[in-house]
CHARMM-style PDB file with segment names, atoms N, HN, CA, C and O in Angstrom:
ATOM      1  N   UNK     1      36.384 192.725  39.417  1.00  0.00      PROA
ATOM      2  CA  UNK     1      37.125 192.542  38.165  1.00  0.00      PROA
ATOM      3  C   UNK     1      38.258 191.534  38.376  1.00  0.00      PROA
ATOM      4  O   UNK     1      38.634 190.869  37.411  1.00  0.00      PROA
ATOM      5  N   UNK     2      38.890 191.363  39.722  1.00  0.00      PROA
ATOM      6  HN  UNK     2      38.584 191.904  40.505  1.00  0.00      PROA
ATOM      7  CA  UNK     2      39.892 190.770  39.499  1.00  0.00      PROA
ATOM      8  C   UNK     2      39.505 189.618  40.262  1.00  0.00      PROA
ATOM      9  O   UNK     2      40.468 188.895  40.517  1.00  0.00      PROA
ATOM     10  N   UNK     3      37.920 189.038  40.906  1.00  0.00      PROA
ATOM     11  HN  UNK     3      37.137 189.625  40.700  1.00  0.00      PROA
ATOM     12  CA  UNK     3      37.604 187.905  40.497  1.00  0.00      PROA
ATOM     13  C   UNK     3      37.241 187.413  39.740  1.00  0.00      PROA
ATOM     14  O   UNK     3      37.254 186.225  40.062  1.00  0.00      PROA
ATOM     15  N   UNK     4      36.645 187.591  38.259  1.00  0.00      PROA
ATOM     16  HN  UNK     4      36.634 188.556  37.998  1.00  0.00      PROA
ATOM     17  CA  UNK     4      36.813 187.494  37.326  1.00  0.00      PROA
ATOM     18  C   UNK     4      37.970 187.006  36.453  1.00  0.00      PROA
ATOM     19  O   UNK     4      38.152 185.912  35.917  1.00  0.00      PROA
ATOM     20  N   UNK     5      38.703 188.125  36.461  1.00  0.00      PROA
ATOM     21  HN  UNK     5      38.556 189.013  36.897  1.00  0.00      PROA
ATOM     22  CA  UNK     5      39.946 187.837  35.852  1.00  0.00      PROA
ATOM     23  C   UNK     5      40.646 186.251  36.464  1.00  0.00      PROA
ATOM     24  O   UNK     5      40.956 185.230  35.851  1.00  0.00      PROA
ATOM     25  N   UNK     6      40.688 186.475  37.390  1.00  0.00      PROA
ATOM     26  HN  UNK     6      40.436 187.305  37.889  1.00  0.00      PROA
ATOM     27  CA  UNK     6      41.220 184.810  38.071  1.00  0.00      PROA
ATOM     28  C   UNK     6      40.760 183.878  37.887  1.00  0.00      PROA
ATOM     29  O   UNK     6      41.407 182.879  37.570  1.00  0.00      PROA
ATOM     30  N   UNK     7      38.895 183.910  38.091  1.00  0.00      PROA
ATOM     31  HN  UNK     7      38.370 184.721  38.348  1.00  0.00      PROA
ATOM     32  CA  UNK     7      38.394 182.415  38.102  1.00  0.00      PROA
ATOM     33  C   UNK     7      38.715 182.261  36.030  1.00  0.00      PROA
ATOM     34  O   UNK     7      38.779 181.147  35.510  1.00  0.00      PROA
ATOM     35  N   UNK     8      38.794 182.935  35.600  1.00  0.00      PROA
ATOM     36  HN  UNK     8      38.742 183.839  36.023  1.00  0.00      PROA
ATOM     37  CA  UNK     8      39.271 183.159  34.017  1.00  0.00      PROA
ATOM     38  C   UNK     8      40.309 182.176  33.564  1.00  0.00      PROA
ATOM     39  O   UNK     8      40.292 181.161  32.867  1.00  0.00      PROA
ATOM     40  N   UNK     9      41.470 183.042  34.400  1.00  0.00      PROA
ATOM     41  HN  UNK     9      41.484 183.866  34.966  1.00  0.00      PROA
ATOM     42  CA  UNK     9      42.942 182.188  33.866  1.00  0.00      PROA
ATOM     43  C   UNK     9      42.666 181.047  34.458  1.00  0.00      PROA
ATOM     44  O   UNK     9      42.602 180.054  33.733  1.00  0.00      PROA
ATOM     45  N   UNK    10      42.457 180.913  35.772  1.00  0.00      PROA
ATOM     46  HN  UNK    10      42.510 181.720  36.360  1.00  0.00      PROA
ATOM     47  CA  UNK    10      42.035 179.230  36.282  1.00  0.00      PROA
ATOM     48  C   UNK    10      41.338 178.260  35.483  1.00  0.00      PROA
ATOM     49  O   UNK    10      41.792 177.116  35.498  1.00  0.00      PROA
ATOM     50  N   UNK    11      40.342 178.496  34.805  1.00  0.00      PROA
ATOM     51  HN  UNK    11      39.973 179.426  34.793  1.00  0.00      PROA
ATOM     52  CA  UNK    11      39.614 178.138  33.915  1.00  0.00      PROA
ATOM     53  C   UNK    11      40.157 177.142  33.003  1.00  0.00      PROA
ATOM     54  O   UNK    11      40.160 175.929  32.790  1.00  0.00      PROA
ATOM     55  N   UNK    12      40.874 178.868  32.323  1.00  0.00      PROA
ATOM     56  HN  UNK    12      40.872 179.853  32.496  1.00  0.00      PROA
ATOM     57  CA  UNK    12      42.041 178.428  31.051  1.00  0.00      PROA
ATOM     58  C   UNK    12      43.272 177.519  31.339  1.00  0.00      PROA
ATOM     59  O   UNK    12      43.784 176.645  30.639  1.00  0.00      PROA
ATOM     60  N   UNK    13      43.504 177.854  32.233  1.00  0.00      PROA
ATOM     61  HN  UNK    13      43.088 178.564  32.801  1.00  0.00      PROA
ATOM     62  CA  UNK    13      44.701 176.911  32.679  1.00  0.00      PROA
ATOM     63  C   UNK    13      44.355 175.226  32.939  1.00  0.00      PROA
ATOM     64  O   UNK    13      44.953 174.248  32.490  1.00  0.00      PROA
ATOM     65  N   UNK    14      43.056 175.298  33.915  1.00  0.00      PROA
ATOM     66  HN  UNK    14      42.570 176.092  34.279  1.00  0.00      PROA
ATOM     67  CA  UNK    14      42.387 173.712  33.865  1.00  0.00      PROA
ATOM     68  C   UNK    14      42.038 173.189  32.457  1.00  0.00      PROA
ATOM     69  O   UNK    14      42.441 172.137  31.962  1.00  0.00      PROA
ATOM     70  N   UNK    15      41.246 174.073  31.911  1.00  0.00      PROA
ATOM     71  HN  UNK    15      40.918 174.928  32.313  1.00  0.00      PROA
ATOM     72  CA  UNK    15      41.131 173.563  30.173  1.00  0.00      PROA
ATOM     73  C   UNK    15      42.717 172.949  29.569  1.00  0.00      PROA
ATOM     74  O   UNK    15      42.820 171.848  29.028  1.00  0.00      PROA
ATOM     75  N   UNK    16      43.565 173.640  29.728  1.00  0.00      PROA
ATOM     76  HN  UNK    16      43.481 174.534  30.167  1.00  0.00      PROA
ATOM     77  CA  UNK    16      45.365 173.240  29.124  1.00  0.00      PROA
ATOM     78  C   UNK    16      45.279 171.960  29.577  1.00  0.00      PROA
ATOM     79  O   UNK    16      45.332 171.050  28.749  1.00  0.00      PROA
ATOM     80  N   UNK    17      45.148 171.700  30.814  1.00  0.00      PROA
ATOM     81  HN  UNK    17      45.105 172.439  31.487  1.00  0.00      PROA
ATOM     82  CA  UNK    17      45.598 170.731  31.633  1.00  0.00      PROA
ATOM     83  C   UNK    17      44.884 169.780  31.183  1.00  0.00      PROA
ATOM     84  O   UNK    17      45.680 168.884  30.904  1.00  0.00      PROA
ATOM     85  N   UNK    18      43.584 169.366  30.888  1.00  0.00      PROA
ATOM     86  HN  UNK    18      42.938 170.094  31.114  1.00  0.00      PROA
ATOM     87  CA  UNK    18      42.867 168.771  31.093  1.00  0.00      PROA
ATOM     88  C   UNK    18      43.076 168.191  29.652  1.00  0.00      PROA
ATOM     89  O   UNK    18      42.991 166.962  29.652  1.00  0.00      PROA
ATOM     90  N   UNK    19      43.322 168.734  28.448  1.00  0.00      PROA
ATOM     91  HN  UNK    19      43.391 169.732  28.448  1.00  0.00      PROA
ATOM     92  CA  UNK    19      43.523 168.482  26.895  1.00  0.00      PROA
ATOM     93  C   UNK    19      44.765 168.072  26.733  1.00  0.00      PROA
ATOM     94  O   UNK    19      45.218 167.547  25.716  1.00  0.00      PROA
ATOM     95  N   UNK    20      45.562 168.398  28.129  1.00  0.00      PROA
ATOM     96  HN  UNK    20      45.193 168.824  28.955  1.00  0.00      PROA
ATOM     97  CA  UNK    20      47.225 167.750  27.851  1.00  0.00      PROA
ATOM     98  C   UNK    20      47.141 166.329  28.252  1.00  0.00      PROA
ATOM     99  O   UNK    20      47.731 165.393  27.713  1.00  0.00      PROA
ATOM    100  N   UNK    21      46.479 166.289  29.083  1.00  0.00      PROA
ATOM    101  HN  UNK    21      46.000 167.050  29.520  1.00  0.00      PROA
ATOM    102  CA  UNK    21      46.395 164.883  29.596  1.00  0.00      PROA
ATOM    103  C   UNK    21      45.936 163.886  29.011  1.00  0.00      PROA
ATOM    104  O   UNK    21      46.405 162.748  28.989  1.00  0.00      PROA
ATOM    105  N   UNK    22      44.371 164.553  28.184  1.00  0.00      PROA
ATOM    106  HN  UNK    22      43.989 165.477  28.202  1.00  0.00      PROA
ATOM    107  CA  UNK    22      44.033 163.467  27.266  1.00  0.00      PROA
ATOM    108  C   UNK    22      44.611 163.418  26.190  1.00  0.00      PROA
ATOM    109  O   UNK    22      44.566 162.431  25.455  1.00  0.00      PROA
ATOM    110  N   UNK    23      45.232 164.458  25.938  1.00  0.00      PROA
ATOM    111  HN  UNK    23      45.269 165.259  26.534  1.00  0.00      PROA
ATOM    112  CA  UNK    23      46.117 164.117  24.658  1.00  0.00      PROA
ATOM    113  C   UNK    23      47.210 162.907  24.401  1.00  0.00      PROA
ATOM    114  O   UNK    23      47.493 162.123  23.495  1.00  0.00      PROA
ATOM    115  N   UNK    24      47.749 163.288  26.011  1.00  0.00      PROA
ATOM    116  HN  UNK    24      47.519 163.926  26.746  1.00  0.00      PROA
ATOM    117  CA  UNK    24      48.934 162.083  26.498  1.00  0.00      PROA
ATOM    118  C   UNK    24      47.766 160.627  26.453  1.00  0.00      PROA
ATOM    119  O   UNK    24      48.077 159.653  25.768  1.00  0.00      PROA
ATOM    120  N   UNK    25      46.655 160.638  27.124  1.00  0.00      PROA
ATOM    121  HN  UNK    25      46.403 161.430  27.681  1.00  0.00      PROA
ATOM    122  CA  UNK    25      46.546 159.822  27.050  1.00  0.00      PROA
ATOM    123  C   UNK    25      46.084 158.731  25.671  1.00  0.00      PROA
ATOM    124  O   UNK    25      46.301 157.520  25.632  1.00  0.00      PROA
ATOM    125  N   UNK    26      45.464 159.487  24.705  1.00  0.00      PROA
ATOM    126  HN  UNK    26      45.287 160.471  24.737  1.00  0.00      PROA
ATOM    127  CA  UNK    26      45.356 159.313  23.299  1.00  0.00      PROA
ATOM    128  C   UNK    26      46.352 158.560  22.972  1.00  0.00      PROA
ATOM    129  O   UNK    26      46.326 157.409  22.534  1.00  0.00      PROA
ATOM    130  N   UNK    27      47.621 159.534  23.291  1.00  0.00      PROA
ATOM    131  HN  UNK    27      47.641 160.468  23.646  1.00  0.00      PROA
ATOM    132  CA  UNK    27      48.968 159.014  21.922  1.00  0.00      PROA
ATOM    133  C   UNK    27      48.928 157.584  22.874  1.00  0.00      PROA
ATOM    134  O   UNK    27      48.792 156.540  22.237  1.00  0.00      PROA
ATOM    135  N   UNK    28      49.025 157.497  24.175  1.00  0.00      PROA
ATOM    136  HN  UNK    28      49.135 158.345  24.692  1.00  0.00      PROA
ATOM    137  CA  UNK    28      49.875 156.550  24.790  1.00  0.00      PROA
ATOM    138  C   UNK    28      48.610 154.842  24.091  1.00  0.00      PROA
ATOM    139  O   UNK    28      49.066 153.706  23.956  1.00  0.00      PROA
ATOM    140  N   UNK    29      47.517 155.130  23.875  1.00  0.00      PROA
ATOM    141  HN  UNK    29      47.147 156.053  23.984  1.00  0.00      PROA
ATOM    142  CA  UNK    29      46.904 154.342  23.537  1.00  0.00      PROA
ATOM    143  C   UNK    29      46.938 153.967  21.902  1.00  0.00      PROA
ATOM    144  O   UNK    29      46.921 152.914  21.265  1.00  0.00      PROA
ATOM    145  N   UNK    30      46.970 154.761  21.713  1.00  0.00      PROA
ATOM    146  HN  UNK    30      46.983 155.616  22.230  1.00  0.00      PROA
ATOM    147  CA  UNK    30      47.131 154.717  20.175  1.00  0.00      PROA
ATOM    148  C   UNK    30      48.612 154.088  19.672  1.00  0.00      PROA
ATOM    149  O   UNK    30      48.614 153.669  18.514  1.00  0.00      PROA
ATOM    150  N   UNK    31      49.642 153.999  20.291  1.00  0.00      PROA
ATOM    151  HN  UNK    31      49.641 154.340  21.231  1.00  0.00      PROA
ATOM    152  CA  UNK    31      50.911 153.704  20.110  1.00  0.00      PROA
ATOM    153  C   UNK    31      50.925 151.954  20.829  1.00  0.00      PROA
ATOM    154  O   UNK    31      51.701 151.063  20.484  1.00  0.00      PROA
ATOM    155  N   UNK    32      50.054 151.869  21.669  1.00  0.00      PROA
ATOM    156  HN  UNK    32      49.424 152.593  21.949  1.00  0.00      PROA
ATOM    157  CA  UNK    32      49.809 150.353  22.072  1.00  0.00      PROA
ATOM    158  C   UNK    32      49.219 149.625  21.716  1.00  0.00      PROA
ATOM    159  O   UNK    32      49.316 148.489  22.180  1.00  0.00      PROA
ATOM    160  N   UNK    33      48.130 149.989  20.508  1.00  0.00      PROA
ATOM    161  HN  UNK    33      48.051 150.912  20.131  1.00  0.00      PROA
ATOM    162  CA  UNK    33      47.426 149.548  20.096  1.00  0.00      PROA
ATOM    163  C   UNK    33      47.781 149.351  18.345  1.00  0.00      PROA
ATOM    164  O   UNK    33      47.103 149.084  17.353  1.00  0.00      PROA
ATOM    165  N   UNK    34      49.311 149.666  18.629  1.00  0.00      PROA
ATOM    166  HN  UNK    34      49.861 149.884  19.435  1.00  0.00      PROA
ATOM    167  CA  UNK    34      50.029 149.427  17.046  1.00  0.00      PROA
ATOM    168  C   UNK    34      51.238 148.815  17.505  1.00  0.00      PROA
ATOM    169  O   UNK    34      52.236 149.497  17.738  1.00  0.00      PROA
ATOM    170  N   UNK    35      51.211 147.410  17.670  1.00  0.00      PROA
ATOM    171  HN  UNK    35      50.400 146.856  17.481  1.00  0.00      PROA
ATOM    172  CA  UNK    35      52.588 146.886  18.034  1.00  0.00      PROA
ATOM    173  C   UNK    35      53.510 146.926  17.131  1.00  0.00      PROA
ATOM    174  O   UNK    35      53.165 146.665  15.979  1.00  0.00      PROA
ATOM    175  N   UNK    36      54.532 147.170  17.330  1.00  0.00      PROA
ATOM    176  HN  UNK    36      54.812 147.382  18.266  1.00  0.00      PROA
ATOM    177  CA  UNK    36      55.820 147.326  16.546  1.00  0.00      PROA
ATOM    178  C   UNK    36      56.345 146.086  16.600  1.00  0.00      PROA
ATOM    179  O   UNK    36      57.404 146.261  17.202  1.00  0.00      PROA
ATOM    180  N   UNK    37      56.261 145.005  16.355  1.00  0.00      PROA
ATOM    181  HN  UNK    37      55.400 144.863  15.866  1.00  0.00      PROA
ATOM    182  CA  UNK    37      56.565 143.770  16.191  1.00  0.00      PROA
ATOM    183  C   UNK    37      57.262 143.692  14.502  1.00  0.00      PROA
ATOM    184  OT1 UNK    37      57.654 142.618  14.045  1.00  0.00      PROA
TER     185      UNK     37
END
């Protein structure tokens, strides 16, 4: 049960990680690709 439970939150936690990053990486493209000129 409580390998389970772990490989779980690990999971969930890599999923966070992984959607934060592309998220960052989204905006950071999306904001360069609109020059503020």
């Amino acid at each position: 049960m409580n390998i389970i439970l772990y490989a779980g939150m690990s999971y969930l936690i890599t999923a966070i990680i992984a959607f934060g990053v592309i998220g960052v990486i989204v905006g950071i493209s999306k904001f360069l690709s609109q020059p503020s000129e």
